[in-house]
Residue frames as qw, qx, qy, qz and C-alpha x, y, z in Angstrom:
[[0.841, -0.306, -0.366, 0.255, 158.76, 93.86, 119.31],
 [0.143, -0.890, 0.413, -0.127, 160.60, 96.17, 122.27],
 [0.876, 0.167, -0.401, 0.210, 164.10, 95.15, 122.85],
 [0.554, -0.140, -0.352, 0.741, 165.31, 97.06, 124.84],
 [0.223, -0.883, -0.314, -0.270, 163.81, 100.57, 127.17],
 [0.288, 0.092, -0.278, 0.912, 165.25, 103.49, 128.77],
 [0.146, -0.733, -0.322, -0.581, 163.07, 105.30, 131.03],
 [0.134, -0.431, 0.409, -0.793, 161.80, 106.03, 134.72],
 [0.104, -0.244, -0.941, 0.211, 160.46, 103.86, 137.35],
 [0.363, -0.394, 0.020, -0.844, 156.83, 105.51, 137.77],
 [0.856, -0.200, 0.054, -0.473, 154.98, 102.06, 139.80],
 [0.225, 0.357, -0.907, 0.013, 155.65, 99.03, 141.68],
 [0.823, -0.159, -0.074, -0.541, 153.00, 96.36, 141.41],
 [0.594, -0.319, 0.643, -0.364, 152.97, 93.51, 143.92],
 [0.943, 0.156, 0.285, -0.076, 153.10, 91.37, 141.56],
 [0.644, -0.389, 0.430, 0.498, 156.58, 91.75, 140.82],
 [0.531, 0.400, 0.394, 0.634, 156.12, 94.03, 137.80],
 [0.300, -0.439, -0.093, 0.842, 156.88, 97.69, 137.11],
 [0.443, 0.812, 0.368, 0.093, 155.75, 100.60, 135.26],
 [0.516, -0.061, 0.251, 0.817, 158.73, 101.94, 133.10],
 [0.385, 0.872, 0.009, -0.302, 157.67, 106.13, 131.58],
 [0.675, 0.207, 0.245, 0.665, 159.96, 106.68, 128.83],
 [0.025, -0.403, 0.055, 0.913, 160.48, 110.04, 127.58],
 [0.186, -0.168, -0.577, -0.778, 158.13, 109.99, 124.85],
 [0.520, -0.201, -0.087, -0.826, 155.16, 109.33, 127.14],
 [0.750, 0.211, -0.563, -0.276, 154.45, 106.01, 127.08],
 [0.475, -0.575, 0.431, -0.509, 154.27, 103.38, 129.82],
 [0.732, 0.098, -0.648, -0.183, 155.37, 99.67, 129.74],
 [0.717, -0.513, 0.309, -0.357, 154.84, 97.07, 132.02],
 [0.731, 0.405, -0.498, -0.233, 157.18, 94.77, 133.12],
 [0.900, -0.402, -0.140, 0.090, 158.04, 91.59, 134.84],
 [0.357, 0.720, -0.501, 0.320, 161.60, 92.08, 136.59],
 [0.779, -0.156, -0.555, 0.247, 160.84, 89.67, 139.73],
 [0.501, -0.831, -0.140, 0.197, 162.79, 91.20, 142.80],
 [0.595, 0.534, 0.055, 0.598, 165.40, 93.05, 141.32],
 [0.573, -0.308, -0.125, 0.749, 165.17, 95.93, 143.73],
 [0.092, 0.548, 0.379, 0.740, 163.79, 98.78, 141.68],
 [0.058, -0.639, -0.471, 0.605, 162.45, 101.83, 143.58],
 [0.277, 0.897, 0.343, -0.033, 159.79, 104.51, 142.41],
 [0.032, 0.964, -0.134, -0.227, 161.82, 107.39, 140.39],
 [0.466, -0.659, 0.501, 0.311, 164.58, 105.84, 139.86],
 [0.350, 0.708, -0.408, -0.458, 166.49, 105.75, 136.46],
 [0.723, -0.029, 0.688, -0.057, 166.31, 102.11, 134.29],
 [0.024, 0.555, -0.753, -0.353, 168.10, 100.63, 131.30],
 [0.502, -0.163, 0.850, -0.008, 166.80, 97.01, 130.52],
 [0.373, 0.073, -0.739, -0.556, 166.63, 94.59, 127.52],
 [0.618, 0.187, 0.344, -0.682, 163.55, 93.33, 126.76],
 [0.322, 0.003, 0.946, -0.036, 161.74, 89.99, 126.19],
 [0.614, 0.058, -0.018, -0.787, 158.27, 90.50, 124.46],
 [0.136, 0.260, 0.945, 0.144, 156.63, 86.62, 124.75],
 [0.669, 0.147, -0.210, -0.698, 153.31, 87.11, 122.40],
 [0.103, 0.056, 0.988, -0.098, 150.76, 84.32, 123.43],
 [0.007, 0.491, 0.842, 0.222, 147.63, 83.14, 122.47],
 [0.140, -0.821, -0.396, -0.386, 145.80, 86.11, 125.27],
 [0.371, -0.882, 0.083, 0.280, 148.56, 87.80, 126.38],
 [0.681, 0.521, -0.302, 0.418, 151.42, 89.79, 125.43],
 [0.424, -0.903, -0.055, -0.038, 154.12, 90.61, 127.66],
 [0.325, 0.860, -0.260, 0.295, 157.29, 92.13, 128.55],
 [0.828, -0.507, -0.037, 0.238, 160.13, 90.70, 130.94],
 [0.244, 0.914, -0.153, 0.286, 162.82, 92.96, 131.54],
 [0.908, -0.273, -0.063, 0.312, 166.70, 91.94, 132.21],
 [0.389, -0.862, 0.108, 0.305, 169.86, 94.02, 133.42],
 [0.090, 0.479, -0.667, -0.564, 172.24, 93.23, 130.56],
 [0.724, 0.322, -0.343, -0.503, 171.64, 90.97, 127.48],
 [0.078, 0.405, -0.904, 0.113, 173.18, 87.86, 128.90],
 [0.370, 0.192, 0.827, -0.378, 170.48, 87.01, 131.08],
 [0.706, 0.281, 0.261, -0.595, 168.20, 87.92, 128.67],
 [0.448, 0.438, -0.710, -0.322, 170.01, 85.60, 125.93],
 [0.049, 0.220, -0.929, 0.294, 169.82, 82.85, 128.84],
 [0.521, 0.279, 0.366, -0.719, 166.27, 83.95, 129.43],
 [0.678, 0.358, -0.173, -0.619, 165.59, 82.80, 125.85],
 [0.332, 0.313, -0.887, -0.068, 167.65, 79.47, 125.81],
 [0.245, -0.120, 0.746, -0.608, 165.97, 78.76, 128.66],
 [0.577, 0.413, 0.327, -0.624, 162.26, 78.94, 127.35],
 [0.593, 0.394, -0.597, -0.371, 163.46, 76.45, 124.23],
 [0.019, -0.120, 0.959, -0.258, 163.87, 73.61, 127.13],
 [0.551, -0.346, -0.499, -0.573, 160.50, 71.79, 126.68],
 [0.559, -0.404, -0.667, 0.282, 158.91, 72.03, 129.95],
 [0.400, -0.313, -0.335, 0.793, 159.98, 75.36, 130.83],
 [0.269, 0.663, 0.562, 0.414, 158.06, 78.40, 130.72],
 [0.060, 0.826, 0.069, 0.556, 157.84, 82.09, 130.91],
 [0.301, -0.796, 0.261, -0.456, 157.93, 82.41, 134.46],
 [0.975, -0.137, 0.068, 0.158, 160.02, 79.22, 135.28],
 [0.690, 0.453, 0.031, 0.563, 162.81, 80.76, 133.15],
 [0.094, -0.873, -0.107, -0.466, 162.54, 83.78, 134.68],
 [0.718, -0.656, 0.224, -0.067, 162.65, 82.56, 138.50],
 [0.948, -0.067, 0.176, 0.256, 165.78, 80.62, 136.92],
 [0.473, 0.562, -0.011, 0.679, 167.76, 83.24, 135.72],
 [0.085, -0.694, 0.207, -0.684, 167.17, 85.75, 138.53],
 [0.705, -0.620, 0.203, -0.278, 167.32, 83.31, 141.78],
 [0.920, 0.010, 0.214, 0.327, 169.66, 80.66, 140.57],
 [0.143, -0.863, 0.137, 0.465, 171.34, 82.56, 138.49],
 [0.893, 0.431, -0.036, -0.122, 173.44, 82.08, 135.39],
 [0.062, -0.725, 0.672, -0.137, 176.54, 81.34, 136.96],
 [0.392, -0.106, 0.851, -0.334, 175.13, 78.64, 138.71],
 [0.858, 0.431, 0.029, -0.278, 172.67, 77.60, 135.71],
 [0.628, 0.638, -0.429, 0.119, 176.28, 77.30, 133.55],
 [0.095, -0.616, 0.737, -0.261, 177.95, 75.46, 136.25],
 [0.767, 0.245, 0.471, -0.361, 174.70, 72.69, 136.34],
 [0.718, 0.615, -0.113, -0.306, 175.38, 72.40, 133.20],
 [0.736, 0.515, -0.440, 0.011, 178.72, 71.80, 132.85],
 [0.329, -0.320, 0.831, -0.314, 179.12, 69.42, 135.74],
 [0.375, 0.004, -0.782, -0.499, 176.21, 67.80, 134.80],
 [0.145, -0.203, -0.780, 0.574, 174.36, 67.87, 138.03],
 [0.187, -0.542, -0.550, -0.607, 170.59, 68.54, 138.27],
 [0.319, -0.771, -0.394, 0.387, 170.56, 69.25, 142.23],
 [0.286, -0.178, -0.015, 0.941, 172.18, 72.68, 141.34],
 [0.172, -0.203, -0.442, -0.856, 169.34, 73.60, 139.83],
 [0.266, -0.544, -0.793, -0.062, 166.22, 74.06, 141.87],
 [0.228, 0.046, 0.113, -0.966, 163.41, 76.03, 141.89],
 [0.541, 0.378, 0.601, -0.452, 159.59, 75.80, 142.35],
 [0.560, 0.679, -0.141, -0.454, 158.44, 74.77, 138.83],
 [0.619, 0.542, -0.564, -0.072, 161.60, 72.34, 137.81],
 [0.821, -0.365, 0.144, -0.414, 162.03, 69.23, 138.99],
 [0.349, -0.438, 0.666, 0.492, 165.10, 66.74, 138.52],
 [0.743, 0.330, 0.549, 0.196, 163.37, 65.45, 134.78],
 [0.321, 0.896, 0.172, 0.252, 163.00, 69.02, 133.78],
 [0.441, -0.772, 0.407, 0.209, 166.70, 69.66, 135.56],
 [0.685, -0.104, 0.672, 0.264, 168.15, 66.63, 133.87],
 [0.603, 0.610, 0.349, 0.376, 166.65, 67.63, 130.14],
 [0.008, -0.980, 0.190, 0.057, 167.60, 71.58, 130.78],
 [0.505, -0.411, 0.647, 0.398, 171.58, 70.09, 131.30],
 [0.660, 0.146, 0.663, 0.321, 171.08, 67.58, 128.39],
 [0.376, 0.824, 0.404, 0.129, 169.41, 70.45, 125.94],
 [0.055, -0.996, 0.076, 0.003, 171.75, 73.52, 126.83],
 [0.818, -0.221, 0.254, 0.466, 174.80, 71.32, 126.86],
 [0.625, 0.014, 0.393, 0.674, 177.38, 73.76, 124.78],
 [0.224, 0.641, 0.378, 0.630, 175.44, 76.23, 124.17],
 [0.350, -0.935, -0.043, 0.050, 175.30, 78.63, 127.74],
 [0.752, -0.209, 0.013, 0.625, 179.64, 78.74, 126.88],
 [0.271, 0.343, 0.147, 0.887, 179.41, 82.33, 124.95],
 [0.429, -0.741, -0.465, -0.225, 176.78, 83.42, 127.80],
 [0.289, 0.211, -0.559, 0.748, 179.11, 85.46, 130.36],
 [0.397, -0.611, -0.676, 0.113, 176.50, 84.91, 133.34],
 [0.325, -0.559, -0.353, 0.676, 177.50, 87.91, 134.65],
 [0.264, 0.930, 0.212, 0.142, 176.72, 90.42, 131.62],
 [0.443, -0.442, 0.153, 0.765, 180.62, 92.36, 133.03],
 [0.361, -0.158, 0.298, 0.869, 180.79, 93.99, 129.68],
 [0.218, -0.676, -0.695, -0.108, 176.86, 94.73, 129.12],
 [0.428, -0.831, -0.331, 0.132, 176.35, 96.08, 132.19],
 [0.454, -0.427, 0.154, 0.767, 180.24, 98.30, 132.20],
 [0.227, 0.222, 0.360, 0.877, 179.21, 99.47, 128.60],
 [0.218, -0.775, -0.420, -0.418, 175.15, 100.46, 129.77],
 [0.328, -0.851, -0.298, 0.282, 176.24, 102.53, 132.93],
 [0.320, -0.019, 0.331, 0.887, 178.10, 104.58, 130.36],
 [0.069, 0.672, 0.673, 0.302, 174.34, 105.16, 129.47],
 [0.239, -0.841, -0.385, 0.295, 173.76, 107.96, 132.20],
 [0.281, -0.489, 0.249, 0.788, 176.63, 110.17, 130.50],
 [0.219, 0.065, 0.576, 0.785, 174.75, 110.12, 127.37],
 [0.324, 0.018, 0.319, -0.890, 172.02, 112.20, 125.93],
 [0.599, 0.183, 0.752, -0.205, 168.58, 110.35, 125.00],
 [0.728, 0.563, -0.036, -0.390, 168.96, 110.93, 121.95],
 [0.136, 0.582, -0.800, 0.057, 171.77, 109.23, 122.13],
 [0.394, -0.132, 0.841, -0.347, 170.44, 106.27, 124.21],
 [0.702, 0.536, 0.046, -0.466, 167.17, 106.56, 121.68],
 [0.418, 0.675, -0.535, -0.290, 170.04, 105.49, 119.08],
 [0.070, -0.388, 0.903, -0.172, 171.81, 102.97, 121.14],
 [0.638, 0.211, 0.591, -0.446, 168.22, 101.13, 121.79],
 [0.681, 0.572, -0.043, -0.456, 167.22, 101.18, 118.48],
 [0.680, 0.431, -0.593, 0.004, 170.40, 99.15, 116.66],
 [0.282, -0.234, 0.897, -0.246, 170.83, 96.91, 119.79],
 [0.640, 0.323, 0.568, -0.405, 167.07, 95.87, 119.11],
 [0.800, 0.551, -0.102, -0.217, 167.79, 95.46, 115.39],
 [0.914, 0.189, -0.224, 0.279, 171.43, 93.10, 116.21],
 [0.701, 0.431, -0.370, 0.432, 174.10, 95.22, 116.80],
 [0.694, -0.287, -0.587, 0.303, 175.93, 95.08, 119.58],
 [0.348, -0.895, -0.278, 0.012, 176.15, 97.72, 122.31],
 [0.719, -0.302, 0.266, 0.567, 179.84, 98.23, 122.14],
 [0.541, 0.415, 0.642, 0.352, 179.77, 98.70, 118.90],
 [0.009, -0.780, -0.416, -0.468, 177.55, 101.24, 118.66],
 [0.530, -0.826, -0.009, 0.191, 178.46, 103.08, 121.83],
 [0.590, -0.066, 0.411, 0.692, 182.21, 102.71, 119.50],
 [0.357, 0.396, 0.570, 0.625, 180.77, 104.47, 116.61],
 [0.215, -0.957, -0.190, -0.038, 178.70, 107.50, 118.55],
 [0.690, -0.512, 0.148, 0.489, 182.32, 108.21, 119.95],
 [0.365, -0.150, 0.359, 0.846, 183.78, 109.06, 116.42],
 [0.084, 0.690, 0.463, 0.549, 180.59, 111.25, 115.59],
 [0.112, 0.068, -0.312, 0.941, 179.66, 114.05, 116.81],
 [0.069, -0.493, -0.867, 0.000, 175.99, 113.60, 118.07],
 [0.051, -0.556, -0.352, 0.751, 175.04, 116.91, 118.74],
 [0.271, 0.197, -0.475, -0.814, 174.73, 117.85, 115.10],
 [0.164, -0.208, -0.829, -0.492, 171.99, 115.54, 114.98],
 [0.358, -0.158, 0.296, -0.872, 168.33, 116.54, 115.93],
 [0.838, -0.148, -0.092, -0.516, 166.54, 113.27, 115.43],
 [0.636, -0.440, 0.634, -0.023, 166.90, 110.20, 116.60],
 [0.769, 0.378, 0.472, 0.209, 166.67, 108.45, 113.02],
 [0.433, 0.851, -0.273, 0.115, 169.23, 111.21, 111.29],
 [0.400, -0.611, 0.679, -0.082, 171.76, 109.59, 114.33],
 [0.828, 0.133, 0.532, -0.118, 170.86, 105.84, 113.20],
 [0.748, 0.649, 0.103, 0.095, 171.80, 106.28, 109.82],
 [0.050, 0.913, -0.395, 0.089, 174.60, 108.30, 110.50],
 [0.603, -0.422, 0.674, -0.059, 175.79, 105.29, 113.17],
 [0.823, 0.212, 0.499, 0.169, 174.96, 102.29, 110.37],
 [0.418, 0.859, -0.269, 0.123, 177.83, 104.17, 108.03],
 [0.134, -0.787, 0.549, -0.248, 179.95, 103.39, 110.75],
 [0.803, -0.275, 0.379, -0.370, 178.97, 100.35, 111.94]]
């Protein structure tokens, strides 16, 4: 499962999904809606993988909030992949977590959700979007630290976000090493989970 990707915009497909290079080679497609992305240009985002019956795919959010919201979201029976989506990135999770905790299903509307599937989304998320900071602030303040580091560094950071730990954290612990001495990305990893 990817959890997160660091690469390069190389394609934007009209169907509101990108093609991410990485440095190793490797191209991934992914859904990101209207985010704004332009060819070349340098991209960070955690990653969804939804594995279905005859498709897999990838949906790709700016910090981990949304994507944490992304996933609460897709436990609301009724809602699906691209419902959740359009609900996290037009609505927004300010305004999701404000629906909520008024209790008010007009706040919530998009093609796809109607007031039952408004009304259960409230009733189901009740208490649980409160450790969700809609805005991602510390996310998004710790990844544009990203561009100062090298990829083998980032390589590192990716790697123990996508196995739990938090981005902070780890972005903490690189700090009191000295990453240059390392030449892979899995002699860094080990090094970091000593620290960690």
């Amino acid at each position: 499962m990817i959890g997160h990707i660091n690469g390069k915009v190389l394609n934007i497909l009209a169907d509101k999904t990108i093609i991410v290079g990485t440095a190793s080679g490797v191209g991934y497609r992914l859904n990101v809606g209207n985010q704004g992305f332009l060819v070349d240009q340098a991209v960070a985002l955690y990653v969804y993988t939804a594995v279905r019956e005859n498709e897999i795919s990838l949906w790709g959010f700016e910090n981990i909030d949304n994507q944490k919201l992304f996933e609460l979201l897709l436990g609301v029976n009724g809602i699906g992949l691209k419902t959740a989506f359009t609900l996290v990135n037009e609505v927004g999770g300010e305004a999701i977590a404000a629906a909520i905790a008024s209790g008010d299903p007009k706040l919530i509307k998009v093609p796809g959700v109607g007031p039952k599937i408004a009304e259960r989304l409230i009733l189901e998320l009740k208490g649980k979007v409160d450790h969700i900071s809609p805005t991602g602030a510390a996310q998004s303040s710790a990844m544009s630290e990203a561009g100062g580091r090298s990829e083998l560094e980032q390589e590192a950071v990716s790697a123990l976000v996508a196995l739990g730990y938090k981005d902070q954290e780890v972005v903490a612990a690189i700090r009191k090493l000295k990453p240059d001495e390392f030449s892979t990305t899995e002699s860094l990893v080990k090094a970091l989970l000593t620290r960690i």
